[in-house]
C-alpha positions as CSV (number, residue, x, y, z in Angstrom):
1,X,8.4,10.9,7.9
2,X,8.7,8.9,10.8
3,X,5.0,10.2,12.4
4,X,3.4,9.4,9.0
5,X,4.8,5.7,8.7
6,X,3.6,5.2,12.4
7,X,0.3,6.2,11.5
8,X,0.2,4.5,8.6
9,X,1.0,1.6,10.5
10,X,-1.8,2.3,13.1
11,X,-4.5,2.4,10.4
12,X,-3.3,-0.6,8.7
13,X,-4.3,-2.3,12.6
14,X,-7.5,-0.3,12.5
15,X,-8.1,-2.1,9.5
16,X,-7.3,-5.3,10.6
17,X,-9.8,-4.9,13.6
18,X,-12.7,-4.3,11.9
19,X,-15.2,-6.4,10.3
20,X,-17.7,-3.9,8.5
21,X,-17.2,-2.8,4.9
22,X,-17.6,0.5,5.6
23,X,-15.8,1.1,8.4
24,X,-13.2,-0.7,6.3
25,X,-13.5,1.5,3.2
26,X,-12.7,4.4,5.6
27,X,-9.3,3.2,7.3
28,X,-7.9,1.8,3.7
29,X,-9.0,5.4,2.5
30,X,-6.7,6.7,5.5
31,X,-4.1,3.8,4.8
32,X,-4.5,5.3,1.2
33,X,-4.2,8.9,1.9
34,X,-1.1,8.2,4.1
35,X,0.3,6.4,1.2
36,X,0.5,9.3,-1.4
37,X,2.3,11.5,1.4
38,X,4.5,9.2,1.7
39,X,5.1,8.8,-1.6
40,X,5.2,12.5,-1.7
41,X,7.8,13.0,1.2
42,X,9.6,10.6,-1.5
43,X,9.9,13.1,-4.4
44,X,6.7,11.3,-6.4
45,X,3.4,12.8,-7.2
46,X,0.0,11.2,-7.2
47,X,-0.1,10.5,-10.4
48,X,3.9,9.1,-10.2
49,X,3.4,6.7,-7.8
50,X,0.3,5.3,-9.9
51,X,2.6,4.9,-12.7
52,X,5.1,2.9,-10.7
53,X,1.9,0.6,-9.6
54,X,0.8,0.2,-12.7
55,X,3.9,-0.8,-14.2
56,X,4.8,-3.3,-11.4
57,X,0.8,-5.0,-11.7
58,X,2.3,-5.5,-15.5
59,X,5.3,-6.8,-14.7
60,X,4.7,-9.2,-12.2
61,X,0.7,-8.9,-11.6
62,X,-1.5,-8.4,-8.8
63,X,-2.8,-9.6,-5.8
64,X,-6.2,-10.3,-6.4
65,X,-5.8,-14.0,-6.6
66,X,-4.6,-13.6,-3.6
67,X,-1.1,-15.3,-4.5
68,X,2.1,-13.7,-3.2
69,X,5.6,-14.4,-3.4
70,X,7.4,-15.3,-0.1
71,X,10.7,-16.0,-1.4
72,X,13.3,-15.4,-4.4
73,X,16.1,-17.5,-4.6
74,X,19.0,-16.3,-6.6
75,X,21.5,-18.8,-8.1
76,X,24.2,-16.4,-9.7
């Protein structure tokens, strides 16, 4: 597991560095591909781990506003 998140983690530079779409397209296909065996070294399946997205997306939405949460703060 460890090689696969340190490539996973070199792609997601890769992707930072360039600036052409396609060239893009190809290292978040990578970043993408190194995702599901990940998820796979985990114990889920393709199509598992694309349930557990799509139930987080409807839960607490996406990212394609670009918003994000930075912080929770828990008062209990």
């Amino acid at each position: 597991m460890k090689y696969a998140t340190h490539k996973l983690y070199e792609e997601i530079k890769e992707y930072e560095e360039t600036n052409i779409d396609e060239e893009s397209l190809e290292e978040l296909a990578d970043i993408l591909e190194l995702v599901y065996t990940l998820g796979k070294m985990h114990g889920a399946s393709f199509e598992e781990l694309n349930r557990i997205r799509e139930e987080k997306r409807e839960k607490r939405g996406g990212f394609e506003k670009g918003l994000y949460l930075e912080e929770v703060l828990d008062y209990e």
